[in-house]
C-alpha positions as CSV (number, residue, x, y, z in Angstrom):
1,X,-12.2,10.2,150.5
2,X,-12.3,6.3,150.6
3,X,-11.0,5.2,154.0
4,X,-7.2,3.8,154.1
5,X,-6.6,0.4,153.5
6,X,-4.1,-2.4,153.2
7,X,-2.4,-1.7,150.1
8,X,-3.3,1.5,149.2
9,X,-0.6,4.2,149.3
10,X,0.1,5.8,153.2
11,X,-1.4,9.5,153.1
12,X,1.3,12.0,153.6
13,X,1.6,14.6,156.6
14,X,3.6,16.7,158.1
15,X,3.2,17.3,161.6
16,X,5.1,18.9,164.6
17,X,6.5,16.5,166.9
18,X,8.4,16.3,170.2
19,X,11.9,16.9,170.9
20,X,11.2,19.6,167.9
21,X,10.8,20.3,164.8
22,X,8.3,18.3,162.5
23,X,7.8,15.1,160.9
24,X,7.2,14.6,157.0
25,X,5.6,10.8,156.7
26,X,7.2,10.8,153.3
27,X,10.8,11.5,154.6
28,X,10.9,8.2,156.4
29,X,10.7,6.1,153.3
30,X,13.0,3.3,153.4
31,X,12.0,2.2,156.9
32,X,8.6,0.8,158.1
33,X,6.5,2.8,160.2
34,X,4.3,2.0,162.8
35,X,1.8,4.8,162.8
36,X,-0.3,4.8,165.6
37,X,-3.6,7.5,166.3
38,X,-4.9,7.8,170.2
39,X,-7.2,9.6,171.8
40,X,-5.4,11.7,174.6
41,X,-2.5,12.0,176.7
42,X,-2.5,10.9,180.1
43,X,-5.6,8.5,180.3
44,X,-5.2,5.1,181.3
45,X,-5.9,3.4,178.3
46,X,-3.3,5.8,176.0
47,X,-0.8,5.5,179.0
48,X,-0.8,1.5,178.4
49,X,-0.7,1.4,174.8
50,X,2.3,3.9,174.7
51,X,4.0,2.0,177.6
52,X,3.5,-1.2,175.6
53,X,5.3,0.1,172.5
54,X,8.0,2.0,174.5
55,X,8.6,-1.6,176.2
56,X,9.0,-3.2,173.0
57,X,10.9,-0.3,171.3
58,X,13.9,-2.3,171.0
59,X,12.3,-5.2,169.0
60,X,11.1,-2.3,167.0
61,X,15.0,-1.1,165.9
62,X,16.0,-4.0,165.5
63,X,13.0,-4.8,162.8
64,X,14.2,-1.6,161.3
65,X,10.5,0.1,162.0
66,X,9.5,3.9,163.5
67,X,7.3,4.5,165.8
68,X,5.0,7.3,165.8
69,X,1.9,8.1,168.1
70,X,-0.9,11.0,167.2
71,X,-3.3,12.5,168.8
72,X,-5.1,15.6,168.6
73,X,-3.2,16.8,172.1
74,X,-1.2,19.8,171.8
75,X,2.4,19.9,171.6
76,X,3.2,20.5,175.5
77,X,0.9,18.0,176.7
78,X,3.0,15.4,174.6
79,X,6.1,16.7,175.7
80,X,4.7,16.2,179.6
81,X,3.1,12.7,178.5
82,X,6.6,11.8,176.7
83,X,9.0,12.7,179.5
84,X,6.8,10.9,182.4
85,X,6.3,7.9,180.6
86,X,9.9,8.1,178.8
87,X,9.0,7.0,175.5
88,X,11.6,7.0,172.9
89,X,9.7,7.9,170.0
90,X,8.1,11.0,169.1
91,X,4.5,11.9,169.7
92,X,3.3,14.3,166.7
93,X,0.5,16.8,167.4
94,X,-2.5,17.2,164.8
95,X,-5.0,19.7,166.4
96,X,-6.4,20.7,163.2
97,X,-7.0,16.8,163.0
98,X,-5.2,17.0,159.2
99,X,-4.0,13.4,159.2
100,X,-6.8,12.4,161.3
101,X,-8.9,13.1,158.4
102,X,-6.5,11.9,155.7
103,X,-6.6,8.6,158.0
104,X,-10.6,8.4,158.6
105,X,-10.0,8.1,162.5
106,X,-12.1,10.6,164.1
107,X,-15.5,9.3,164.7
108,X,-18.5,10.2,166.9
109,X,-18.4,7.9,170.5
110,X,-20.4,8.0,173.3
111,X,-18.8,9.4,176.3
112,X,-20.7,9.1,180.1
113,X,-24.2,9.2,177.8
114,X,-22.9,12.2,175.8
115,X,-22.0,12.1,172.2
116,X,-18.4,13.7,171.5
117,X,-15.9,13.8,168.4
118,X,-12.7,11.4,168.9
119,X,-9.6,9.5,167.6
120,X,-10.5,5.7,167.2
121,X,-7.9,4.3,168.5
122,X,-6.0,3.0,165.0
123,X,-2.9,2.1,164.1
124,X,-1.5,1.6,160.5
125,X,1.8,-0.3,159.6
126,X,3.1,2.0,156.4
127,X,6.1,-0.6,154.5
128,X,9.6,0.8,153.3
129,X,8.0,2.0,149.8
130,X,4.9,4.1,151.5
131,X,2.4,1.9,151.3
132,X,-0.1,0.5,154.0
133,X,0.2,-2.9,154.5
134,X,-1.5,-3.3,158.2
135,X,-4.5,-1.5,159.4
136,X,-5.8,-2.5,163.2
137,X,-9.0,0.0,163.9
138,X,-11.1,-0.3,167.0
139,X,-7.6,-0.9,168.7
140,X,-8.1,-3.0,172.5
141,X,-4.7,-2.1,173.8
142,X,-3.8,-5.5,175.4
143,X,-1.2,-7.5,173.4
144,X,-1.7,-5.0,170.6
145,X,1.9,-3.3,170.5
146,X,2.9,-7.5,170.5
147,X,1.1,-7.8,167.9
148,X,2.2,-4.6,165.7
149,X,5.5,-6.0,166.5
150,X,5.3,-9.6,165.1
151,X,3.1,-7.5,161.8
152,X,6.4,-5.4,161.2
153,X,8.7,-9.0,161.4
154,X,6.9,-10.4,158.6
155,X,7.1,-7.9,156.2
């Protein structure tokens, strides 16, 4: 499967999510989505990018656009991460790594000299009609949710 790209159509998924239930990427059609893969809850570097994008949630609405975060984390460790960090967007939970796959985000890193299977940190801006129109991979987290945000105003 070719890796997703800018203008191809979003892969869909269905994935359970916090605050219940699940989330269908398809359902949100009509709305752009911010779709964002990270490695794990409650490290520093996931802690800041979801801060960043709960700060700037507002600028989000207003731009009409969802938020979603994945990871690989189960669905009580998002529930923890969510409610201490009070994000107010959902987190979805892909342990059997289904739209990591369908994204191409897991790869093989380097971790303290061992090699280990992980999310590359990714995010993919998915337009009104399903289709990918932003695709940021080897995410820094600095300025990044800033810049998401000013991708989602130009559409």
């Amino acid at each position: 499967m070719a890796r997703p790209q800018a203008g191809d159509p979003a892969p869909d998924f269905e994935l359970e999510a916090t605050g219940g239930g699940r989330v269908r990427l398809s359902a949100l059609r009509g709305r752009p989505v911010v779709l964002y893969f990270y490695p794990r809850d409650h490290t520093p570097g996931c802690t800041s990018e979801a801060e960043q994008f709960r700060d700037l949630h507002p600028e989000f609405e207003r731009a009409g656009a969802v938020i979603l975060g994945v990871s690989r984390d189960g669905i009580r460790s998002h529930e923890r991460f969510r409610a201490k960090l009070g994000l107010p967007f959902p987190l979805l939970s892909d342990p059997d790594e289904a739209a990591c796959t369908a994204y191409d985000v897991i790869r093989d890193k380097t971790l303290y000299g061992r090699k280990v299977r992980g999310i590359e940190r990714s995010t993919f801006l998915i337009d009104a009609a399903g289709t990918i129109r932003r695709v940021w991979r080897r995410v820094r987290v600095a300025g990044h949710a800033a810049e998401v945000l000013e991708a989602v105003r130009a559409l």
